[in-house]
C-alpha positions in Angstrom: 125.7 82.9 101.5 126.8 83.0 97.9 123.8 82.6 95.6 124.0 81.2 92.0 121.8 81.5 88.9 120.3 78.3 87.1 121.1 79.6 84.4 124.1 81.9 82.9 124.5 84.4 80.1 126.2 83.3 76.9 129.7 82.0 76.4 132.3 85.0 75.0 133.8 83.3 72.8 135.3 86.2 71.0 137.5 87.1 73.9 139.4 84.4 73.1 143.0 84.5 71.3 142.6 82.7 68.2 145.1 79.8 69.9 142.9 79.5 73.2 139.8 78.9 71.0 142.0 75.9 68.8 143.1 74.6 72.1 139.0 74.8 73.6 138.5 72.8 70.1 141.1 70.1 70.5 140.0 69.7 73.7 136.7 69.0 72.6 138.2 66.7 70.2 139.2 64.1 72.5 136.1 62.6 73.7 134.3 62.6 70.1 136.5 59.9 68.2 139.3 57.1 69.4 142.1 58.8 68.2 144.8 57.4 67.3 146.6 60.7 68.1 145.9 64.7 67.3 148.4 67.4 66.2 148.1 70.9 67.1 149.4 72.0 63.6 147.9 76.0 63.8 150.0 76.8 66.7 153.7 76.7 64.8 152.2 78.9 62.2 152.6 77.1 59.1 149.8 74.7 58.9 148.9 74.5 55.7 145.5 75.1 56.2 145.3 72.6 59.4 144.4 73.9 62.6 144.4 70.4 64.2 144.4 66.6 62.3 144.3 63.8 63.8 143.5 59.6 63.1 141.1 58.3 64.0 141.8 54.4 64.8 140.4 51.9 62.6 138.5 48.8 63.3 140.7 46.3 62.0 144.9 46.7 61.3 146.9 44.1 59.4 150.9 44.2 61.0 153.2 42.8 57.9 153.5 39.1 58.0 156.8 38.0 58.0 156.3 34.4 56.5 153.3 35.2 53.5 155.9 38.2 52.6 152.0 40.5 52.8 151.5 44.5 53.5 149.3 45.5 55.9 148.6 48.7 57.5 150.7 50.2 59.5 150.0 50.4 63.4 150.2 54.5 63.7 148.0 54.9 60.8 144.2 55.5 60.5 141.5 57.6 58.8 142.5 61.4 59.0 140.8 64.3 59.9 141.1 67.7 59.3 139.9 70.5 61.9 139.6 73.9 61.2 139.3 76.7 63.7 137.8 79.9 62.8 137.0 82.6 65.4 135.1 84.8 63.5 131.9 86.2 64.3 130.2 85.8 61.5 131.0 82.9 58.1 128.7 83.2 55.1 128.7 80.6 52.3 131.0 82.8 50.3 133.5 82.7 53.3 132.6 78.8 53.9 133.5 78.3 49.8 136.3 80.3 50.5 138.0 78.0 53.9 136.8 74.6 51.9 138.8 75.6 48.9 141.9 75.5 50.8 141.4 71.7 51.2 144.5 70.0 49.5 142.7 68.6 46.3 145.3 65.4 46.2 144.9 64.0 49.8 141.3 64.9 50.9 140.7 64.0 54.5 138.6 61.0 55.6 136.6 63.7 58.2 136.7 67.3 58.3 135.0 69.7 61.0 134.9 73.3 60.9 134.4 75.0 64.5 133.5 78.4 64.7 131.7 80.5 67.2 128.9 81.5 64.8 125.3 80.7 64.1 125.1 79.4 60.5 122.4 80.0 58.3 120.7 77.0 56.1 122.7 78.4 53.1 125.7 77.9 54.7 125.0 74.2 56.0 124.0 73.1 52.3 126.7 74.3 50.6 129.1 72.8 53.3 127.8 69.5 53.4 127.3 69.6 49.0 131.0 70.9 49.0 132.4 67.9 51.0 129.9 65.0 49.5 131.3 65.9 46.2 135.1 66.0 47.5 134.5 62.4 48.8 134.7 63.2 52.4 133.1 60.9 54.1 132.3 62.6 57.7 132.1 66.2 58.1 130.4 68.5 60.8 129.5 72.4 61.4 130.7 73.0 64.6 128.9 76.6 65.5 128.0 78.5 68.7 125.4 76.7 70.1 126.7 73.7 69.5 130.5 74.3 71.3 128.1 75.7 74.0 125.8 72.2 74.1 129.6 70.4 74.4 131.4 72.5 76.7 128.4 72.3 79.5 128.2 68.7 79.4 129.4 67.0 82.9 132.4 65.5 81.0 134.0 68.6 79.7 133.4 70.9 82.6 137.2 70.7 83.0 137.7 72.6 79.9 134.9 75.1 80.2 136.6 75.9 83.8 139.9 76.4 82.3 138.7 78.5 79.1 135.7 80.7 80.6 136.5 80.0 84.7 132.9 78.7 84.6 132.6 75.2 86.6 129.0 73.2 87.1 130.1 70.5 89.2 131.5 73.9 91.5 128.4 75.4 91.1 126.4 71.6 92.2 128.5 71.4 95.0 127.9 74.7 96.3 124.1 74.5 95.5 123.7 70.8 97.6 125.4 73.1 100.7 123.2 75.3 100.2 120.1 73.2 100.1 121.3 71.8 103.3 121.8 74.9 105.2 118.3 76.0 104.4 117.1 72.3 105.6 118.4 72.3 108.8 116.9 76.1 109.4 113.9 74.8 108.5 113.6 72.0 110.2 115.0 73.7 113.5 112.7 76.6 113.5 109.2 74.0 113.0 110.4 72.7 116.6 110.5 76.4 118.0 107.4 77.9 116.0 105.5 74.8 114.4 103.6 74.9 111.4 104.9 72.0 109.4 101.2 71.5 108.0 100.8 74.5 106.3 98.5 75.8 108.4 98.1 79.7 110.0 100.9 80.4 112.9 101.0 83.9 114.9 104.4 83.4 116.7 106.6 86.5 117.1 110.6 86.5 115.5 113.1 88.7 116.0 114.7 90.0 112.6 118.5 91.1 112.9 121.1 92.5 110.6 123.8 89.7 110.5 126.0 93.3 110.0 124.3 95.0 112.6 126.9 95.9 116.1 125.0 97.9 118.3 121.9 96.1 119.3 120.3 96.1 121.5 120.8 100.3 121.6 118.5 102.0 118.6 119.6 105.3 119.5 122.9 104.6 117.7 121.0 105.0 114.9 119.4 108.2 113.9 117.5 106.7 110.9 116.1 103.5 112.9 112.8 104.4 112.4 113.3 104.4 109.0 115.5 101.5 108.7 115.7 99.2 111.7 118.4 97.1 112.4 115.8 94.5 114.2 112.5 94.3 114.3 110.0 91.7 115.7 108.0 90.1 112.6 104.8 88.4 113.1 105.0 84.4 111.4 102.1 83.7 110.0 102.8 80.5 107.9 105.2 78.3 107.0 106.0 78.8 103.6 107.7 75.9 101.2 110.9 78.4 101.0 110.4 80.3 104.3 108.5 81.9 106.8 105.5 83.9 105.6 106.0 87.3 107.6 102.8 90.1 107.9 105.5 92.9 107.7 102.9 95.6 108.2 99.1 96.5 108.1 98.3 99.3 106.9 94.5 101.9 106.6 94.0 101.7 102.6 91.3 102.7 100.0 90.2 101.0 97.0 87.6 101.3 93.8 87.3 98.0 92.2 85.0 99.3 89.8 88.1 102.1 88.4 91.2 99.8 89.6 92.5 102.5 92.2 94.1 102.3 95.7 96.0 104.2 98.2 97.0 103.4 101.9 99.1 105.2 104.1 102.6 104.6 106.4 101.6 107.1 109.0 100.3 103.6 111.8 101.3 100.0 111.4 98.3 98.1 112.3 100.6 95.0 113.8 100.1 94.2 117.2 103.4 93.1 118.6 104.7 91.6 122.1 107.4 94.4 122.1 104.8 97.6 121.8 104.3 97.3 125.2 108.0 97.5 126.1 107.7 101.6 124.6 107.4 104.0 127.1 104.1 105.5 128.3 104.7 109.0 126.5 105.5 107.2 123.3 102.2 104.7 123.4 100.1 107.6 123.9 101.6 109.8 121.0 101.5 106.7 118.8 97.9 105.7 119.9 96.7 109.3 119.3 97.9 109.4 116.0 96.4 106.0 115.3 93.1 107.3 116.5 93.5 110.4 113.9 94.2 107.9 110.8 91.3 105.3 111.6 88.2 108.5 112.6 89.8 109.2 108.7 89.6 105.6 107.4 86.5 105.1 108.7 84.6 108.4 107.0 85.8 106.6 103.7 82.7 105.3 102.0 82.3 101.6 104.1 82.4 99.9 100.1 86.4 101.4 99.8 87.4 100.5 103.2 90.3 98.0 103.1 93.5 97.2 104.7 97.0 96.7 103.0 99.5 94.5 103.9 103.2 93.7 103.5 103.6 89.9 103.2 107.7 89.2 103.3 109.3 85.8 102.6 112.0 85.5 104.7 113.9 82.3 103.0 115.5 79.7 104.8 118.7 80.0 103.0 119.0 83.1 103.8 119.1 82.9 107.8 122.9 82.6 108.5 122.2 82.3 112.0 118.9 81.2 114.3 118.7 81.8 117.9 116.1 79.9 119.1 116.2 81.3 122.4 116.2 84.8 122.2 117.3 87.4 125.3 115.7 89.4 127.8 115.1 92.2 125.3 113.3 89.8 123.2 112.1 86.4 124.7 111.4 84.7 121.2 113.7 83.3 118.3 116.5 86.0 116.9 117.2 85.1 113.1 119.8 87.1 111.9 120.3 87.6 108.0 122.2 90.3 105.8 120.0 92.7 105.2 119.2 94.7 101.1 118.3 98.2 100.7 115.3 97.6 98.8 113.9 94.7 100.7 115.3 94.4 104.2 115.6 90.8 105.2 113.1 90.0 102.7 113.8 87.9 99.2 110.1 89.1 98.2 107.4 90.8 99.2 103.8 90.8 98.4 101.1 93.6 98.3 97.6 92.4 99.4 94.6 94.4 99.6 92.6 92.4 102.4 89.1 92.6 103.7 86.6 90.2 105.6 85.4 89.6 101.8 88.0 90.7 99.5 91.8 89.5 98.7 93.6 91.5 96.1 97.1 91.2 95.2 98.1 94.4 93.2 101.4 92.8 91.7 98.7 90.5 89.7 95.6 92.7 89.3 96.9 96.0 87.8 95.4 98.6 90.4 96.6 102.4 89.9 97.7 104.6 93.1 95.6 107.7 93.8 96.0 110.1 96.7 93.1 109.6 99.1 95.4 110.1 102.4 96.5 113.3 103.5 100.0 113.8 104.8 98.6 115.3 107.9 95.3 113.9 109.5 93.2 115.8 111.5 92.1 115.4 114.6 88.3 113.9 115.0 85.6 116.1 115.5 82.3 114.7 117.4 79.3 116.3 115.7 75.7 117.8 116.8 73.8 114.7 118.9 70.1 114.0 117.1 67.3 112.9 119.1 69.0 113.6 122.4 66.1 114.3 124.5 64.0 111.2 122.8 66.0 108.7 121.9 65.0 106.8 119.3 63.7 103.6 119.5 64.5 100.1 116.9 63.0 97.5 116.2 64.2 94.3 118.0 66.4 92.9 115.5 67.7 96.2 113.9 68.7 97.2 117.9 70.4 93.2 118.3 72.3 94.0 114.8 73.6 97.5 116.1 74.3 96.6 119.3 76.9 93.5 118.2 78.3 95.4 115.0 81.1 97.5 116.8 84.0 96.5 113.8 82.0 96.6 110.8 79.2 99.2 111.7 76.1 99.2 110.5 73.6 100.4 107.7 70.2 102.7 108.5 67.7 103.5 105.8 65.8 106.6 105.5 63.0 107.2 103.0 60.6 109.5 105.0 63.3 112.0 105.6 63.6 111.0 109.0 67.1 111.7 109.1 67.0 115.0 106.9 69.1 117.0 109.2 71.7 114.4 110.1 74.9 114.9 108.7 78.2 113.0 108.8 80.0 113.0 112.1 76.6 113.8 113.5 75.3 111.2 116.3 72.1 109.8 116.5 70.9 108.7 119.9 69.0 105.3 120.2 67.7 103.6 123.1 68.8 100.9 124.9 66.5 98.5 125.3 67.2 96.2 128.3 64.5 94.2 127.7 66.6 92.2 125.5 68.6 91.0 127.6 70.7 94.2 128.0 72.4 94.7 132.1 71.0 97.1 133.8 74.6 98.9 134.2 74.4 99.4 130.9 73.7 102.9 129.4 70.0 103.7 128.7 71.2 105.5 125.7 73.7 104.2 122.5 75.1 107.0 120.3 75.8 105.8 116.3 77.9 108.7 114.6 77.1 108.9 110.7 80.8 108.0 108.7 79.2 108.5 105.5 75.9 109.1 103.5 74.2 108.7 100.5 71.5 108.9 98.3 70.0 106.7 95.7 66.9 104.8 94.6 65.5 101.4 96.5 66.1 99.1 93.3 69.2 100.8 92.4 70.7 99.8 95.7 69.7 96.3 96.1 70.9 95.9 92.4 74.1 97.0 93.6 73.8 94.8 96.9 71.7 92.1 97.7 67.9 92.3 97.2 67.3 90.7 100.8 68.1 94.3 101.7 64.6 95.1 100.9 63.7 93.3 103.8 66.1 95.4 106.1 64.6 98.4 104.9 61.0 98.2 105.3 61.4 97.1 108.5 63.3 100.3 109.4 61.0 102.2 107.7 57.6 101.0 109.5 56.2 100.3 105.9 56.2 98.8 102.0 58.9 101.1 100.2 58.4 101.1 96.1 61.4 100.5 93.8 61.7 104.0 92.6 61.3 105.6 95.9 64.3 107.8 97.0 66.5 106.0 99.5 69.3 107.6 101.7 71.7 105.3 103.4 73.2 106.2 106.1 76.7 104.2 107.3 77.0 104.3 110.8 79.5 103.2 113.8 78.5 103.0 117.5 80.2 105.1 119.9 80.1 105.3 123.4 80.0 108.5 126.0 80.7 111.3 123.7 82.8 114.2 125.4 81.5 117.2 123.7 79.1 118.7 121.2 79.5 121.2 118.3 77.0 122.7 115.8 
């Protein structure tokens, strides 16, 4: 669909022949008085020093009377007015002075206006106006760019801004109300297919098409159609004022908050959609291997710059040209087909969020600087030496609970005594499992929790950094009261289950 501006770039006046720019002028002329007619002297070249004049009618005329033997004024007479037109770019008092003087000293006009598509400085509108009260003229106006530009795009003279620049509002209006309505009725058609007239969070799958597109449903037509599909399922997640709010892609990022830097990386979209399952087995397993290299790397990242990125796309109402609320066998779920942009797809924006359980960063607003965490190629994870294999280790009740049900966002232990000394990251620690809890007894007697990262630091510089009900946490790991200025190494850990090998 054609799209329009609200607003448009100034008028060019100076394209204009000097006689199209008198004729935009006399046109502008007929509206502002009741005329009891206009001449376009300038055209026949010998106007002496009229571009247009024209009389204005009076209030009252007196036909002769006959019987009294009286004068009166004649019916095709009335005050005159004298118009100049001067398309020049620029007039000056000294080349104001200069027009003016050309005024015929014996028959000064009742009005005068000078048009010109200029700006005109304060200088030049006093001596205008002092020039004219002292010839006696008794209405006069400065006709300059911005004002023929206030005229010509009022509703009433559209006719002559169409047929000077080929610029038409009540075109433009016309085409916008269309265009209002076709963007109505999309919306309203897709809330009975998806919902989400409230506002509120959707997760219903779309189909995205290129209106262009010929050869779905076949990718292999394309070589580049990894790169740039032709059709992709989106995932709706709201119903935006202007569109449907798409998550485009998820993605494994970093971030500092403290220095204002991120990365991410392209190599897995995080999106879980209807059609991954549709891939072949050989493909999954490739694409779920490489997955599994990118998050073993993600998760090594210190636990404090672990984030995700996504691609929020407005996909605007106006801009579906088709909606197919049906879908196909291929895709059992609306097909909206729209004409798709180099930069953006089938998008008309697209935001950048950093987003965490806690965090919601949008780096369009917040000024965040890219750094290269992520490698191009990610290696493939390595399972570390196993601690306390033989003797598991053994938790305290609620440490164990908080392990056991932390399988997403891991979990935090706390050495002070050098209990974990030799424990390094990727290394496992084995804990017991301790049934009595409530654990089934097909359960594993033994948990492993590898070590993403480490650290070291002092007690009361990390619950200055965190929260001081840490303290808490940590003694109770410990066994014992642990001073403020005691060394503290913090170990980040994740729970895994039946590892396959060992190495040193």
């Amino acid at each position: 669909m054609a799209k329009f501006s609200r607003t448009i770039g100034p008028l060019h006046f100076e394209d204009l022949e000097p006689h199209k720019f008198e004729d935009l002028v006399r046109g502008l002329l007929y509206d502002f008085r009741d005329w009891q007619s206009i001449e376009a002297t300038g055209r026949k070249g010998s106007d002496e020093g009229f571009d247009v004049r024209a009389w204005e009618k009076t209030k009252t005329i007196v036909n002769e009377d006959e019987e009294e033997n009286t004068e009166g004024e004649h019916p095709m007479a009335g005050n005159l007015w004298m118009i100049q037109c001067k398309r020049e770019k620029q007039l000056g008092p000294k080349r104001i002075k200069e027009i003016l003087d050309d005024i015929d000293k014996k028959n000064y006009p009742y009005g005068y206006i000078l048009a010109a598509p200029t700006d005109f400085s304060k200088k030049s509108y006093d001596l205008f106006r002092e020039t004219l009260l002292k010839m006696g003229v008794m209405e006069f106006y400065l006709w300059g760019k911005a004002q023929l530009e206030d005229m010509l795009y009022m509703p009433k003279n559209d006719h002559i801004l169409f047929a000077t620049f080929g610029i038409s509002f009540n075109t433009r209006r016309r085409s916008k109300v269309s265009e209002i309505k076709f963007g109505l009725i999309n919306k309203n058609k897709l809330f009975q297919s998806i919902g989400g007239q409230d506002g509120g969070s959707i997760h219903e799958s779309i189909l995205v098409r290129d209106f262009n597109d010929e050869n779905y449903p076949y990718k292999s037509e394309y070589k580049d159609f990894d790169q740039n599909p032709k059709w992709q399922e989106h995932i709706v997640v709201q119903q935006h004022p202007l569109g449907l709010l798409i998550d485009a892609r998820e993605c494994f990022a970093y971030f500092d908050e403290k220095k204002k830097e991120f990365d991410f990386t392209r190599a897995v979209d995080l999106i879980n959609r209807q059609s991954d399952f549709d891939n072949d087995w050989d493909l999954r397993k490739k694409e779920n291997e490489l997955r599994e290299k990118v998050a073993d790397f993600w998760e090594h990242l210190p636990r404090k710059n672990q984030i995700k990125l996504h691609f929020y796309g407005l996909l605007s109402f106006q801009d579906m040209l088709i909606i197919d609320n049906k879908g196909d066998s291929h895709f059992k779920f609306p097909h909206i087909f729209v004409e798709y942009t180099k930069r953006l797809g089938p998008f008309r924006w697209v935001l950048y969020i950093l987003k965490s359980n806690s965090k919601e960063i949008n780096l369009d607003r917040e000024g965040y600087k890219r750094v290269k965490i992520f490698p191009k190629v990610f290696p493939k994870p390595i399972q570390g030496k196993i601690h306390f294999k033989d003797a598991p280790l053994e938790l305290d009740a609620l440490t164990f609970s908080r392990v056991r049900y932390s399988h997403e966002g891991g979990f935090y232990l706390f050495d002070v005594d050098q209990k974990y000394k030799s424990v390094k990251t990727k290394n496992l620690i084995a804990i017991k499992n301790q049934k009595e809890n409530g654990v089934s007894s097909s359960d594993p007697d033994v948990l492993y929790l590898e070590v993403t990262y480490s650290y070291e630091t002092t007690t009361d510089k990390y619950l200055e950094e965190n929260d001081k009900s840490f303290l808490e946490t940590i003694q109770r790991q410990v066994g014992r009261e642990v001073k403020s200025d005691e060394k503290l190494r913090v170990l980040e850990v994740l729970q895994r289950y039946l590892p396959v090998k060992e190495t040193a």
